[in-house]
TORKOL-4160 file (C-alpha; in steps of 0.2 Angstrom, whole numbers, padded with zeros to 4 digits, m for minus):
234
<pt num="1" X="0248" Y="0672" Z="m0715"/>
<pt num="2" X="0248" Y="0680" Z="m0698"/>
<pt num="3" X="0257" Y="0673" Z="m0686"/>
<pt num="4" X="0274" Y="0670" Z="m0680"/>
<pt num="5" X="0286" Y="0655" Z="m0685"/>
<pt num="6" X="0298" Y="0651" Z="m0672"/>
<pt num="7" X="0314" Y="0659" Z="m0668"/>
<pt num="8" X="0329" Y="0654" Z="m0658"/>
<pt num="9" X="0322" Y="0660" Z="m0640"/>
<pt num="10" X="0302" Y="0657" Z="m0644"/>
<pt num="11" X="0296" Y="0640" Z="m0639"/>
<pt num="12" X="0280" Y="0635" Z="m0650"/>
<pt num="13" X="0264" Y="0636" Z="m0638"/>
<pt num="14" X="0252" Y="0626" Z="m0654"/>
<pt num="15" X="0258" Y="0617" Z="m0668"/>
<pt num="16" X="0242" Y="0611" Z="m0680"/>
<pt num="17" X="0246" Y="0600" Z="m0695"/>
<pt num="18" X="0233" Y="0598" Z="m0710"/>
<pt num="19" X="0219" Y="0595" Z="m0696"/>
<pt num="20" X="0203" Y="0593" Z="m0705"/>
<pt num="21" X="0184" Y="0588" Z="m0696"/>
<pt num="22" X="0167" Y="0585" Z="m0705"/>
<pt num="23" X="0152" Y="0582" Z="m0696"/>
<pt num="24" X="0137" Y="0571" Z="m0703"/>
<pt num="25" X="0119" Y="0575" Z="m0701"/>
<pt num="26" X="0112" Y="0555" Z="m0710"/>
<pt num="27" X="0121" Y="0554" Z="m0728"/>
<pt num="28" X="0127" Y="0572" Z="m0729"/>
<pt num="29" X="0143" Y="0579" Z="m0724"/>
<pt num="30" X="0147" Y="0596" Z="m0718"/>
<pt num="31" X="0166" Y="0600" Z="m0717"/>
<pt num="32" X="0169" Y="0612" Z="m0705"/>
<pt num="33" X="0189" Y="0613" Z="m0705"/>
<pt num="34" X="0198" Y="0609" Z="m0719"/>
<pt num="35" X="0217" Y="0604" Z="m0721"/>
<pt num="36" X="0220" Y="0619" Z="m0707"/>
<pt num="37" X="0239" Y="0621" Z="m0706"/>
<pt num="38" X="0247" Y="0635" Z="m0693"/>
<pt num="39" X="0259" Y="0639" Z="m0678"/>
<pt num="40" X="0260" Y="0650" Z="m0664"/>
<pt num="41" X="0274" Y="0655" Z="m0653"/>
<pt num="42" X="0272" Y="0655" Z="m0634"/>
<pt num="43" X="0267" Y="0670" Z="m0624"/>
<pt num="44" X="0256" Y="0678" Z="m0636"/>
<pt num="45" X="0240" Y="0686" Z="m0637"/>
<pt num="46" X="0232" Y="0676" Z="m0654"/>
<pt num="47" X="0212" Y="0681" Z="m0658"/>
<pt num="48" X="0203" Y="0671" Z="m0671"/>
<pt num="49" X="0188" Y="0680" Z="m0679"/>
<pt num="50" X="0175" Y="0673" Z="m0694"/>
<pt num="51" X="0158" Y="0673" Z="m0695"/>
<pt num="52" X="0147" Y="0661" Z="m0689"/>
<pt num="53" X="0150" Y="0640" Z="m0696"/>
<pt num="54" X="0165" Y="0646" Z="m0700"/>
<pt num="55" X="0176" Y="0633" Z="m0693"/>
<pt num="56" X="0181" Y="0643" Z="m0676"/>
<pt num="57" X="0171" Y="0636" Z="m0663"/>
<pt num="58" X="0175" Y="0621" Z="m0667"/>
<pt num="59" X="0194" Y="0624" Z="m0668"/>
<pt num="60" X="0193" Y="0630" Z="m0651"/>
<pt num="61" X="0183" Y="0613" Z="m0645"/>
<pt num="62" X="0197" Y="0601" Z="m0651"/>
<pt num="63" X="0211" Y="0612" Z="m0645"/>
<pt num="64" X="0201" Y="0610" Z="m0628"/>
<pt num="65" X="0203" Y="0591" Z="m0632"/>
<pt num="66" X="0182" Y="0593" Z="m0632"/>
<pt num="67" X="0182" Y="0586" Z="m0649"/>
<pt num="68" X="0195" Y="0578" Z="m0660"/>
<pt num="69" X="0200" Y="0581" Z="m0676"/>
<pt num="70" X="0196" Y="0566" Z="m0690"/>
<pt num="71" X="0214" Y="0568" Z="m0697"/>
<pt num="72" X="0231" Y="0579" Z="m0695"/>
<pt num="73" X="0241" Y="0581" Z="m0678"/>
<pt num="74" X="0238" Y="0594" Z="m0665"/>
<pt num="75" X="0254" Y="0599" Z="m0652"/>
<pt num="76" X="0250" Y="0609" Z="m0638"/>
<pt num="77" X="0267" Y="0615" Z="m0627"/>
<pt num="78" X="0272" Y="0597" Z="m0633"/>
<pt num="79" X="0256" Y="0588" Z="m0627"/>
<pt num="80" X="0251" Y="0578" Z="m0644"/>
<pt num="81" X="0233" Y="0576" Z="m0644"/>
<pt num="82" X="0229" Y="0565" Z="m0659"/>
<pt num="83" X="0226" Y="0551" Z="m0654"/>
<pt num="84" X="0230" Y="0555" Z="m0637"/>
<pt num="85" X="0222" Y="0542" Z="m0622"/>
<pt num="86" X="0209" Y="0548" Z="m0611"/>
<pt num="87" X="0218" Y="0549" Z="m0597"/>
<pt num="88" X="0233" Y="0559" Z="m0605"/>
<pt num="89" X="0219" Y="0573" Z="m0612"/>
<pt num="90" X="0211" Y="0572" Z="m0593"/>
<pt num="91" X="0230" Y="0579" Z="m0589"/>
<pt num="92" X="0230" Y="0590" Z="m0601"/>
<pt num="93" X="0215" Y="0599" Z="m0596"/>
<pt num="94" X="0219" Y="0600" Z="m0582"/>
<pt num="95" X="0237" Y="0605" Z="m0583"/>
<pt num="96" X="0242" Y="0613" Z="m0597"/>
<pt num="97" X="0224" Y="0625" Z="m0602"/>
<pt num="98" X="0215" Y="0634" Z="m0594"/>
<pt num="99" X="0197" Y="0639" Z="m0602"/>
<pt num="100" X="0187" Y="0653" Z="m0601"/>
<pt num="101" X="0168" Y="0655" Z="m0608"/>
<pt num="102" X="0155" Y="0666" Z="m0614"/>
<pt num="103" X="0142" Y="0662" Z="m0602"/>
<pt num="104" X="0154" Y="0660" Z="m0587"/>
<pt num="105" X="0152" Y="0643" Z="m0582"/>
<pt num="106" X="0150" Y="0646" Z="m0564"/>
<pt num="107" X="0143" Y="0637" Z="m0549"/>
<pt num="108" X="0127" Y="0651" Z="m0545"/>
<pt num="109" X="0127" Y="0646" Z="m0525"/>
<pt num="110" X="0146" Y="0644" Z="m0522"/>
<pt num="111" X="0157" Y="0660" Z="m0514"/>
<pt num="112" X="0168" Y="0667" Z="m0529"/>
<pt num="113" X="0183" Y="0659" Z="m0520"/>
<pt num="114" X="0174" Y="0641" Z="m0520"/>
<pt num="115" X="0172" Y="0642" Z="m0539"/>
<pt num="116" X="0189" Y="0646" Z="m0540"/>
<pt num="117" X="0196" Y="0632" Z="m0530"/>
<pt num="118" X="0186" Y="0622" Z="m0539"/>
<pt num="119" X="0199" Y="0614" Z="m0550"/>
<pt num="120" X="0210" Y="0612" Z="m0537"/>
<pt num="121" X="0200" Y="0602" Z="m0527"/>
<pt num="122" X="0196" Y="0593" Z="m0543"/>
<pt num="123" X="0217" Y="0589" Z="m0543"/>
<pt num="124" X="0218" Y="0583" Z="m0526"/>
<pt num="125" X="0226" Y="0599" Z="m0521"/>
<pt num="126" X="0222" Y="0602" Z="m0500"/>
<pt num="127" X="0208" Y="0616" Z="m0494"/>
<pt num="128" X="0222" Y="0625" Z="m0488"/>
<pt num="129" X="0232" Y="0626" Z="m0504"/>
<pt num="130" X="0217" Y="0628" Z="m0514"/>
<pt num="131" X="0211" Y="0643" Z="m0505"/>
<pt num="132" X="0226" Y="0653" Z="m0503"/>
<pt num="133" X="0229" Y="0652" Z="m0522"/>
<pt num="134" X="0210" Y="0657" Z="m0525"/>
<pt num="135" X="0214" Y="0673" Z="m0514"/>
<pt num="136" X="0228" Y="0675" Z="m0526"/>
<pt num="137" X="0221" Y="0675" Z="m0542"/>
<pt num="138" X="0205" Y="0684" Z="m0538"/>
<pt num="139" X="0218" Y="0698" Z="m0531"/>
<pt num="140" X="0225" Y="0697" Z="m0548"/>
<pt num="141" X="0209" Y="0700" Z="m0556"/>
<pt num="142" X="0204" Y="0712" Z="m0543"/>
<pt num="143" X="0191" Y="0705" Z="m0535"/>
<pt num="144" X="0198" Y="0700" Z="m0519"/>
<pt num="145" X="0184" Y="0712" Z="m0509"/>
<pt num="146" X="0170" Y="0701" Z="m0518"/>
<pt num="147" X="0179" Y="0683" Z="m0514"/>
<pt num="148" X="0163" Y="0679" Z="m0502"/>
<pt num="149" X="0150" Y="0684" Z="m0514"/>
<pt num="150" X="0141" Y="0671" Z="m0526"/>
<pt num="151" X="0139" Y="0676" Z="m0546"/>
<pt num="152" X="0122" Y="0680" Z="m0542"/>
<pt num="153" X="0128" Y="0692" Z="m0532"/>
<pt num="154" X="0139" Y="0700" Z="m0545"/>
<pt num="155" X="0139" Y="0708" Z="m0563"/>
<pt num="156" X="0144" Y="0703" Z="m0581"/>
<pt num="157" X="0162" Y="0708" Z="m0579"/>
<pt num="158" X="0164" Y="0703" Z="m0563"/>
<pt num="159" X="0158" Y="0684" Z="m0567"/>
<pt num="160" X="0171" Y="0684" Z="m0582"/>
<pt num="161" X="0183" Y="0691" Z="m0572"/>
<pt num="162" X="0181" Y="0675" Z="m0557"/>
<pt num="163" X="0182" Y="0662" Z="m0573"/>
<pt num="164" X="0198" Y="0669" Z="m0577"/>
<pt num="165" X="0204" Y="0667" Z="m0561"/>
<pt num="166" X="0197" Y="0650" Z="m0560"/>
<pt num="167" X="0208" Y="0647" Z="m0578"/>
<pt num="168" X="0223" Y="0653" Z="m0570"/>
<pt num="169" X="0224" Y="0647" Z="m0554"/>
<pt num="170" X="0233" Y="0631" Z="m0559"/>
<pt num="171" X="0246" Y="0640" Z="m0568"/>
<pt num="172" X="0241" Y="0635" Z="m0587"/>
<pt num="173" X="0254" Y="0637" Z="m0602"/>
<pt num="174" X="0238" Y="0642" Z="m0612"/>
<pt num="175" X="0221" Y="0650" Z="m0606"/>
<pt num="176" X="0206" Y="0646" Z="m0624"/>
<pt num="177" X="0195" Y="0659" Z="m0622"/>
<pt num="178" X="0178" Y="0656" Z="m0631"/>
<pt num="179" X="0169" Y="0676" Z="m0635"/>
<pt num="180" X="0175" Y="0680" Z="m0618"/>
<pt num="181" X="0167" Y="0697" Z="m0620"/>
<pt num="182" X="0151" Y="0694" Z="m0630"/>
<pt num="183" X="0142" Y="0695" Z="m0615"/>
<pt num="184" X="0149" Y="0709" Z="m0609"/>
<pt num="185" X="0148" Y="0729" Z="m0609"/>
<pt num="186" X="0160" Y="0741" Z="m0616"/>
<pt num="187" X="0169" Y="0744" Z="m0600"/>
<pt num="188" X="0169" Y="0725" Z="m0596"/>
<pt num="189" X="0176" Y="0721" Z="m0609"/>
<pt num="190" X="0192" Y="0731" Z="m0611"/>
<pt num="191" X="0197" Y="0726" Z="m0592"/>
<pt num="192" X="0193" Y="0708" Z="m0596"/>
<pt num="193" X="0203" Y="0708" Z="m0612"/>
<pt num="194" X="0218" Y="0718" Z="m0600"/>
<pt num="195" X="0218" Y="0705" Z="m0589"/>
<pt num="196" X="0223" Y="0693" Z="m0603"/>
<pt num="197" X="0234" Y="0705" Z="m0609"/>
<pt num="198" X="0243" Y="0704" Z="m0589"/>
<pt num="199" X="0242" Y="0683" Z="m0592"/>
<pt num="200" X="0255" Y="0685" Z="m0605"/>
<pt num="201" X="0264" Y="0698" Z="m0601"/>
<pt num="202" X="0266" Y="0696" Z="m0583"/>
<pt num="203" X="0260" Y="0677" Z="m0580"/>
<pt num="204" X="0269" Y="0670" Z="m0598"/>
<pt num="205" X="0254" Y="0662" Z="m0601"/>
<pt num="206" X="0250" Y="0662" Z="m0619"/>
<pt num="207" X="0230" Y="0664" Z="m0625"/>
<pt num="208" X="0220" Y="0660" Z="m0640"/>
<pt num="209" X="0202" Y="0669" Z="m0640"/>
<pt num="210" X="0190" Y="0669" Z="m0651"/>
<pt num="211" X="0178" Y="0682" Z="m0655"/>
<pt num="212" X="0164" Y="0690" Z="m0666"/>
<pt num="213" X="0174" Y="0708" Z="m0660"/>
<pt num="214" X="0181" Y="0718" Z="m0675"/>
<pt num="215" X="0191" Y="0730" Z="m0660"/>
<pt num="216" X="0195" Y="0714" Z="m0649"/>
<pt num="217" X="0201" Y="0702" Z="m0665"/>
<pt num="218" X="0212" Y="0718" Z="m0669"/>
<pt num="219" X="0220" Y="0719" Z="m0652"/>
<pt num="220" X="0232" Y="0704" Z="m0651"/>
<pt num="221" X="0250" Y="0701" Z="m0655"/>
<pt num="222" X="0244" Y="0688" Z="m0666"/>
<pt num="223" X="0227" Y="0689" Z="m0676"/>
<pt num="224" X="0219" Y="0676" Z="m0685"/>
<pt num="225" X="0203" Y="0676" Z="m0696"/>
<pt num="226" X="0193" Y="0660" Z="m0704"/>
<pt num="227" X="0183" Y="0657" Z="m0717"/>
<pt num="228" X="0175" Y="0642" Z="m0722"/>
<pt num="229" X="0184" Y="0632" Z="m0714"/>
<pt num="230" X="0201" Y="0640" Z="m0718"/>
<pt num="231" X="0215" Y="0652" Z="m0709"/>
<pt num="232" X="0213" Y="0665" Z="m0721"/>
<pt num="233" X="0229" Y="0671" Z="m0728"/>
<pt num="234" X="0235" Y="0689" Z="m0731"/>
């Protein structure tokens, strides 16, 4: 399988033990991931590609503490989230990842720099605090000269790049990135996925992202594909 076991300086970022899920429409069952087994250092890139119902999406919702598993154990940087209270997966969220989507996710009449302080306020954090960090992670993403601007003011890559900086700017051990770049042109994309590359490198902050991308779900340091509900194995 690809992926990384743990050595004596990598610390493990995800740990997910025989996690299985089946949803129920009436009587019938559809299992979307079965007996799923896998591990990931920290700091690294990971992309998970399959086709569509093939158990990803879902994957990514319960590492996002959206959805839980029906059985198996899921550690994230030591947070275990089966059977985890509310209140410990409302910390978790908020603390430990940071989650970038698809379709951006942002307020359409806040400034850039209020939807980026946005989870900050949400924290308790002070306006002063919250703001002078926004400045910062919109520098990191290089959009501090569009920090007044609202997303209806900006294009594709530019309202991906804000929701990165809204990911980051509570300083998360891990970023999930759900098709980051399906809404986004060629050039978009590659800076978007370059910013995530600077996450880990530069930030140690480790990312899981899922795409329908052949290019993009070649690109990372670890690089995952799923298939009926499986990790495909090599």
């Amino acid at each position: 399988m690809n992926h990384e076991k743990k050595d004596s300086v990598s610390k493990s970022a995800i740990q997910i033990q025989h996690v299985s899920k089946t949803f129920y429409q009436g009587d019938v069952a559809f299992p979307v991931l079965n007996d799923i087994s896998f591990e990931i250092s920290e700091k690294k890139l990971v992309t998970l590609m399959g086709p569509s119902g093939s158990g990803k999406s879902t994957l990514l919702n319960i590492l996002s503490a959206i959805e839980s598993a029906d059985s198996g154990q899921i550690n994230v940087f030591g947070n275990k989230l089966s059977g985890a209270s509310e209140n410990e997966l409302t910390h978790y969220r908020r603390k430990t990842i940071g989650i970038v989507f698809q379709f951006f996710h942002l307020f359409p009449y806040l400034s850039a720099i209020d939807n980026v302080s946005l989870p900050l306020y949400l924290s308790g954090t002070s306006k002063t605090i919250a703001v002078a960090k926004a400045k910062e992670a919109l520098s990191l993403v290089g959009l501090s000269h569009r920090k007044d601007f609202t997303p209806k003011e900006m294009s594709g890559g530019e309202k991906q790049r804000v929701s990165i900086a809204r990911a980051i700017i509570h300083q998360p051990k891990l970023i999930l990135a759900d098709e980051p770049t399906g809404n986004l042109d060629s050039g978009s994309s590659e800076m978007v996925m370059q910013l995530f590359s600077r996450c880990v490198r530069e930030l140690d902050i480790s990312v899981f992202l899922v795409t329908h991308n052949e290019m993009i779900g070649e690109s990372g340091d670890i690089n995952l594909r799923m298939l009926d509900g499986k990790i495909l194995t090599k």
